[in-house]
N, C-alpha and C positions, 0 to 999 in steps of 0.2 A: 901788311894787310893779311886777316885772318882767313883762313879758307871760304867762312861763311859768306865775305863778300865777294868770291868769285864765282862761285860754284857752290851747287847742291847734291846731297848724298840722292843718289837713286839708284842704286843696288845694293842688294846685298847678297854676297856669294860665300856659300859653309862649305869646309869640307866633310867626309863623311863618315871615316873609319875613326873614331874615337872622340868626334864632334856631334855629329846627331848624335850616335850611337856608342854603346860602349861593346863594341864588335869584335876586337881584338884578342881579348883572353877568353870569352866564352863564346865565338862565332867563328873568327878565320882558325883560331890557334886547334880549338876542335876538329874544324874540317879538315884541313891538312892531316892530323892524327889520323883522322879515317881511313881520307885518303891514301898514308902512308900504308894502312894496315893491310888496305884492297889491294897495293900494289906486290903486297908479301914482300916490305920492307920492315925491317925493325925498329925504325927512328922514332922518337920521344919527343915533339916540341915541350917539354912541362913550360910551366908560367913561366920560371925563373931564366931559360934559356932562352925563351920566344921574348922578352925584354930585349937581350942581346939584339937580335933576329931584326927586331923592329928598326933598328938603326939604317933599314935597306929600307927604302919604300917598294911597295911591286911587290908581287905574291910572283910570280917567276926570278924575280931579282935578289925575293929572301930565299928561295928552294935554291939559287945558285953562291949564294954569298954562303949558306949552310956547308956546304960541299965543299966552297973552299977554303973554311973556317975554321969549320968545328968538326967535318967529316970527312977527311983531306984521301982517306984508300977508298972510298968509294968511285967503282969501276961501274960506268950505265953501260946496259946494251944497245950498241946503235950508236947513233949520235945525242951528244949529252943537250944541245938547246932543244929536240924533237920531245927528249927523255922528260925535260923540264914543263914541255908546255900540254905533255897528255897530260902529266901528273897535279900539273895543276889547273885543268880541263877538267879531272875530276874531282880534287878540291871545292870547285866553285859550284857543283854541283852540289855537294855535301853543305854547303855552308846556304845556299839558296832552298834544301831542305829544312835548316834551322829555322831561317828565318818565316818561312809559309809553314812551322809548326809553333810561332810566334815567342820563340825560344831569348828571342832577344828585343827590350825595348828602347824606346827613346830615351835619350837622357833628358832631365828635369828641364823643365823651362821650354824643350825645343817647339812644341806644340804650341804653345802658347804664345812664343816668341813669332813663330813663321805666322801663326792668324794674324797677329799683330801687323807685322810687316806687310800682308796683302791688304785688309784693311786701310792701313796706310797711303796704299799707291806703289811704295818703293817695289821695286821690280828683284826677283831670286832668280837664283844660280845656284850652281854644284862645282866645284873643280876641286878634281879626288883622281889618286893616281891607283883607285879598283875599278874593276871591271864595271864593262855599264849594265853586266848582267846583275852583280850583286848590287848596283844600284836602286836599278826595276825594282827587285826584290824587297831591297832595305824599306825603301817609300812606300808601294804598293802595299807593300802586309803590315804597316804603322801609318802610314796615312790616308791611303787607299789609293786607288787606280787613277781616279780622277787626278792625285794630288802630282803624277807625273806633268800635267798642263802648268804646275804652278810655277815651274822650274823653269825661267824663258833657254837657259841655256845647261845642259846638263856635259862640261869637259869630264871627260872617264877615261881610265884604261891607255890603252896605245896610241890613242889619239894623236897625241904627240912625241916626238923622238926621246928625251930627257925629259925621267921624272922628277918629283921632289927628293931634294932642294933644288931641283933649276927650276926656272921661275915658269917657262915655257905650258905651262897648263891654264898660269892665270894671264897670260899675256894670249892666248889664246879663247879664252874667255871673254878678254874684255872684246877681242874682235870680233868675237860673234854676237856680241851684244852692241856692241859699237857706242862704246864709252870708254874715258880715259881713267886712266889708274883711281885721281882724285876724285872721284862720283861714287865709289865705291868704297864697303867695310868688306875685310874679310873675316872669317868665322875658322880657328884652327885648333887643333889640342897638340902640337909638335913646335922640335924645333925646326924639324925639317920642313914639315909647312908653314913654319913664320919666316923662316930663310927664302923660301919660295914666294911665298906674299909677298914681302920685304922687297922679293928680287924683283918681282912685280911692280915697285911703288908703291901697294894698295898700303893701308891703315888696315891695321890687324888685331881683332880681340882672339883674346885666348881661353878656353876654358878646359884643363889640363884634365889628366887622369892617372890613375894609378902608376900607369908606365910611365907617361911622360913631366910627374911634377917636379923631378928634378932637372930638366929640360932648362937650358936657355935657352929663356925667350927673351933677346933681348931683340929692341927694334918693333913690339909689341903697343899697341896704344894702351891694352890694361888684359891685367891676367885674373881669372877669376875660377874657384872651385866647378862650378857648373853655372846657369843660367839665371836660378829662381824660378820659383813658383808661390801663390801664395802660401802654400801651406811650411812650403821650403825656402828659406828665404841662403841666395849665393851669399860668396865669401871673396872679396875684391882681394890677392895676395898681390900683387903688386899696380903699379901705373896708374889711372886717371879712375876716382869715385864712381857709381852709378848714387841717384838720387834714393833710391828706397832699398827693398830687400830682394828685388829681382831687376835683371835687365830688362830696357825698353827700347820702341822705338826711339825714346826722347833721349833715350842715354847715348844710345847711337847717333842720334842728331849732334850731339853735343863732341861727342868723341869726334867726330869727322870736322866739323867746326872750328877745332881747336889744333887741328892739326896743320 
Protein backbone atom coordinates (compact mmCIF):
# COMPACT_ATOMS: atom_id res chain seq x y z
CA UNK A 1 0.00 0.00 0.00
CA UNK A 2 1.30 3.31 -1.22
CA UNK A 3 1.56 6.23 1.21
CA UNK A 4 -1.13 8.10 -0.69
CA UNK A 5 -3.59 5.68 0.68
CA UNK A 6 -2.94 6.22 4.16
CA UNK A 7 -1.99 9.55 4.65
CA UNK A 8 -1.50 12.97 3.24
CA UNK A 9 1.49 15.32 3.07
CA UNK A 10 0.64 18.59 5.22
CA UNK A 11 3.75 19.96 6.01
CA UNK A 12 6.33 21.16 4.78
CA UNK A 13 9.62 21.98 6.88
CA UNK A 14 13.21 23.79 5.05
CA UNK A 15 16.07 24.18 6.54
CA UNK A 16 17.68 27.45 6.38
CA UNK A 17 21.52 28.07 6.19
CA UNK A 18 22.26 26.94 2.58
CA UNK A 19 18.42 25.99 1.81
CA UNK A 20 16.51 29.31 1.65
CA UNK A 21 19.50 30.99 1.51
CA UNK A 22 23.01 30.80 0.28
CA UNK A 23 24.29 32.27 3.85
CA UNK A 24 27.35 30.31 4.38
CA UNK A 25 30.15 31.65 2.14
CA UNK A 26 28.97 35.24 2.00
CA UNK A 27 26.91 35.71 5.29
CA UNK A 28 28.10 33.47 8.39
CA UNK A 29 31.76 32.91 6.93
CA UNK A 30 32.00 36.99 6.79
CA UNK A 31 30.74 37.45 10.01
CA UNK A 32 32.90 35.36 12.00
CA UNK A 33 35.91 37.10 9.94
CA UNK A 34 34.64 40.38 11.46
CA UNK A 35 34.09 39.09 14.39
CA UNK A 36 37.45 37.53 14.61
CA UNK A 37 39.00 40.84 13.75
CA UNK A 38 36.98 42.95 16.66
CA UNK A 39 38.22 40.33 18.87
CA UNK A 40 41.99 41.27 17.85
CA UNK A 41 42.36 37.85 16.73
CA UNK A 42 44.22 36.77 13.51
CA UNK A 43 42.20 33.83 12.12
CA UNK A 44 41.19 33.66 8.42
CA UNK A 45 37.94 31.47 7.73
CA UNK A 46 38.82 31.85 3.66
CA UNK A 47 36.15 29.81 1.56
CA UNK A 48 38.35 26.93 1.10
CA UNK A 49 38.82 26.33 4.81
CA UNK A 50 35.20 27.18 6.05
CA UNK A 51 34.22 24.14 3.48
CA UNK A 52 36.13 22.03 6.06
CA UNK A 53 34.53 24.05 8.96
CA UNK A 54 31.09 23.19 7.70
CA UNK A 55 31.30 19.62 8.53
CA UNK A 56 30.31 20.80 12.34
CA UNK A 57 26.82 22.02 12.39
CA UNK A 58 26.55 25.22 15.21
CA UNK A 59 28.34 28.35 14.73
CA UNK A 60 29.84 27.59 18.59
CA UNK A 61 30.48 24.03 17.67
CA UNK A 62 32.54 25.21 14.38
CA UNK A 63 34.40 28.18 16.52
CA UNK A 64 35.34 24.95 18.72
CA UNK A 65 36.04 22.07 16.28
CA UNK A 66 38.46 25.22 14.69
CA UNK A 67 40.45 25.25 17.85
CA UNK A 68 40.74 21.69 17.98
CA UNK A 69 41.56 21.16 14.38
CA UNK A 70 43.09 23.42 12.66
CA UNK A 71 44.33 25.86 15.68
CA UNK A 72 45.37 23.39 18.29
CA UNK A 73 48.03 26.39 20.43
CA UNK A 74 45.50 28.52 20.82
CA UNK A 75 45.32 29.54 24.57
CA UNK A 76 41.57 31.59 25.40
CA UNK A 77 41.51 33.71 28.35
CA UNK A 78 39.14 32.48 30.91
CA UNK A 79 37.20 29.83 30.31
CA UNK A 80 37.27 28.52 26.51
CA UNK A 81 33.08 27.55 26.23
CA UNK A 82 32.44 31.54 27.84
CA UNK A 83 35.32 32.47 25.20
CA UNK A 84 33.27 30.50 22.56
CA UNK A 85 29.83 31.98 23.16
CA UNK A 86 30.78 36.00 23.51
CA UNK A 87 32.73 35.44 20.21
CA UNK A 88 30.08 34.06 18.62
CA UNK A 89 27.48 36.66 20.38
CA UNK A 90 29.27 38.84 18.29
CA UNK A 91 29.34 37.01 15.16
CA UNK A 92 25.62 36.96 15.02
CA UNK A 93 25.54 40.34 15.39
CA UNK A 94 27.77 41.05 12.31
CA UNK A 95 25.91 38.60 10.24
CA UNK A 96 22.19 40.02 11.30
CA UNK A 97 23.87 43.38 10.02
CA UNK A 98 24.39 41.65 6.60
CA UNK A 99 21.46 40.61 6.19
CA UNK A 100 19.04 44.10 7.18
CA UNK A 101 21.76 45.58 4.55
CA UNK A 102 20.09 43.02 2.22
CA UNK A 103 23.55 41.66 1.43
CA UNK A 104 22.22 38.20 0.90
CA UNK A 105 19.26 36.80 -1.06
CA UNK A 106 17.02 33.96 -1.47
CA UNK A 107 17.87 31.31 -3.44
CA UNK A 108 15.80 30.63 -6.70
CA UNK A 109 12.57 29.04 -6.55
CA UNK A 110 12.18 29.58 -2.54
CA UNK A 111 9.68 32.55 -3.02
CA UNK A 112 7.76 31.15 -5.15
CA UNK A 113 7.82 27.70 -3.85
CA UNK A 114 6.73 28.85 -0.08
CA UNK A 115 3.55 31.18 -1.88
CA UNK A 116 2.72 28.08 -3.44
CA UNK A 117 2.75 25.98 -0.49
CA UNK A 118 0.47 28.55 1.54
CA UNK A 119 -1.82 28.78 -1.13
CA UNK A 120 -2.05 25.35 -0.95
CA UNK A 121 -3.18 24.77 2.60
CA UNK A 122 -0.02 22.71 3.44
CA UNK A 123 1.16 24.10 6.61
CA UNK A 124 5.53 25.41 6.98
CA UNK A 125 8.21 25.01 9.39
CA UNK A 126 11.80 25.76 9.95
CA UNK A 127 14.14 23.18 11.65
CA UNK A 128 17.77 24.75 11.43
CA UNK A 129 20.59 24.20 13.87
CA UNK A 130 21.23 28.62 13.76
CA UNK A 131 20.29 30.84 15.97
CA UNK A 132 16.45 32.03 15.99
CA UNK A 133 18.15 35.37 16.01
CA UNK A 134 19.61 34.96 12.50
CA UNK A 135 16.32 33.41 11.66
CA UNK A 136 14.23 36.61 12.40
CA UNK A 137 16.67 38.20 10.38
CA UNK A 138 17.03 35.81 7.38
CA UNK A 139 12.82 36.04 6.86
CA UNK A 140 12.04 39.34 7.99
CA UNK A 141 14.57 41.26 5.52
CA UNK A 142 13.50 38.70 2.28
CA UNK A 143 10.07 38.06 3.21
CA UNK A 144 9.10 40.49 5.50
CA UNK A 145 7.86 40.72 9.16
CA UNK A 146 4.54 39.39 8.52
CA UNK A 147 6.22 36.22 6.75
CA UNK A 148 7.42 35.21 10.47
CA UNK A 149 3.34 33.98 11.08
CA UNK A 150 3.79 31.77 7.99
CA UNK A 151 6.14 29.41 9.89
CA UNK A 152 3.61 27.50 12.20
CA UNK A 153 6.76 26.16 13.92
CA UNK A 154 10.11 27.86 13.82
CA UNK A 155 12.96 24.77 15.73
CA UNK A 156 16.37 27.03 16.00
CA UNK A 157 19.45 27.15 17.75
CA UNK A 158 19.77 25.29 21.31
CA UNK A 159 16.48 24.31 21.38
CA UNK A 160 17.47 21.02 21.62
CA UNK A 161 20.53 19.25 23.13
CA UNK A 162 22.11 17.35 19.84
CA UNK A 163 22.46 19.19 16.54
CA UNK A 164 22.62 18.01 13.02
CA UNK A 165 23.11 14.98 12.26
CA UNK A 166 20.91 13.88 15.22
CA UNK A 167 17.67 13.98 14.27
CA UNK A 168 16.46 15.55 17.65
CA UNK A 169 15.43 19.07 15.80
CA UNK A 170 13.00 17.52 13.47
CA UNK A 171 11.61 15.12 15.90
CA UNK A 172 11.06 18.12 17.91
CA UNK A 173 9.36 19.79 15.12
CA UNK A 174 7.05 17.34 14.32
CA UNK A 175 5.87 17.56 18.15
CA UNK A 176 5.23 20.86 18.08
CA UNK A 177 3.23 20.68 15.22
CA UNK A 178 1.79 17.50 16.16
CA UNK A 179 2.36 15.30 13.08
CA UNK A 180 4.07 12.09 12.25
CA UNK A 181 7.36 11.85 10.32
CA UNK A 182 4.99 10.49 7.23
CA UNK A 183 2.79 14.07 6.68
CA UNK A 184 5.77 15.65 6.03
CA UNK A 185 8.66 16.78 3.20
CA UNK A 186 11.66 18.08 4.34
CA UNK A 187 13.56 20.79 2.45
CA UNK A 188 17.82 20.43 3.12
CA UNK A 189 21.15 21.37 1.11
CA UNK A 190 23.63 18.68 3.49
CA UNK A 191 24.46 15.69 4.29
CA UNK A 192 24.11 16.30 7.75
CA UNK A 193 20.73 17.61 7.30
CA UNK A 194 19.60 14.54 5.31
CA UNK A 195 21.02 12.27 8.06
CA UNK A 196 18.96 14.29 10.35
CA UNK A 197 15.73 14.20 8.26
CA UNK A 198 16.47 10.65 7.58
CA UNK A 199 17.07 10.24 11.33
CA UNK A 200 13.75 11.77 11.59
CA UNK A 201 11.74 9.45 9.17
CA UNK A 202 10.69 12.51 7.21
CA UNK A 203 11.15 12.15 3.03
CA UNK A 204 13.67 14.62 2.07
CA UNK A 205 14.48 16.83 -0.96
CA UNK A 206 17.72 18.19 -1.49
CA UNK A 207 18.77 21.25 -3.18
CA UNK A 208 22.73 21.17 -2.89
CA UNK A 209 25.16 24.09 -3.22
CA UNK A 210 28.55 24.99 -3.87
CA UNK A 211 29.84 23.37 -0.43
CA UNK A 212 27.63 20.71 -0.14
CA UNK A 213 27.44 19.01 -4.02
CA UNK A 214 29.69 16.63 -3.18
CA UNK A 215 27.67 15.60 -0.11
CA UNK A 216 25.97 12.24 0.19
CA UNK A 217 22.86 12.37 0.13
CA UNK A 218 21.85 9.17 0.25
CA UNK A 219 18.42 8.45 1.76
CA UNK A 220 17.14 11.65 -0.17
CA UNK A 221 13.79 11.37 -2.13
CA UNK A 222 15.47 13.57 -5.20
CA UNK A 223 18.41 15.90 -5.28
CA UNK A 224 18.11 18.89 -7.41
CA UNK A 225 20.52 22.06 -8.26
CA UNK A 226 18.19 24.72 -6.81
CA UNK A 227 14.30 24.91 -7.00
CA UNK A 228 13.22 26.70 -10.35
CA UNK A 229 11.70 29.53 -11.33
CA UNK A 230 10.27 30.38 -14.60
CA UNK A 231 12.79 32.20 -15.92
CA UNK A 232 15.41 29.56 -14.32
CA UNK A 233 14.40 26.38 -14.84
CA UNK A 234 16.36 23.44 -11.64
CA UNK A 235 18.42 20.54 -12.52
CA UNK A 236 16.97 17.07 -11.08
CA UNK A 237 21.01 15.45 -10.33
CA UNK A 238 19.77 12.43 -8.87
CA UNK A 239 16.34 10.47 -7.41
CA UNK A 240 12.71 10.96 -8.41
CA UNK A 241 11.74 13.60 -11.68
CA UNK A 242 9.87 16.80 -11.02
CA UNK A 243 7.13 17.32 -13.91
CA UNK A 244 8.35 20.62 -15.64
CA UNK A 245 11.33 23.00 -15.24
CA UNK A 246 10.64 24.06 -11.52
CA UNK A 247 9.50 22.23 -8.29
CA UNK A 248 5.84 22.16 -7.20
CA UNK A 249 3.49 21.74 -4.98
CA UNK A 250 2.38 18.75 -7.14
CA UNK A 251 5.95 17.41 -7.31
CA UNK A 252 5.90 17.32 -3.73
CA UNK A 253 2.60 15.61 -3.64
CA UNK A 254 3.98 13.08 -5.76
CA UNK A 255 7.30 12.63 -3.97
CA UNK A 256 5.49 11.92 -0.55
CA UNK A 257 3.01 9.59 -2.44
CA UNK A 258 5.41 7.39 -3.56
CA UNK A 259 7.26 6.88 -0.73
Amino acid sequence: MKKSDMTQLKAIIFDVDGTLAETERDGHRVAFNLAFSDAGLDWNWDEELYGQLLAVTGGKERIRYYLSEFNTDFQAEGDLTSFIASLHAEKTKYYVGLLESNAIALRPGVVRLINEIRSSGLRLAIATTTTPENVTALVTNTLGVEALDWFECIAAGDIVPAKKPAADIFVYCLEQMGLNADECIVFEDSANGVRSSCGAHIPTVVTLNNYTKDDDFSGAVSVLNHLGDDALACDVISGQNIKGSFVTVDDLKRFHAQQ
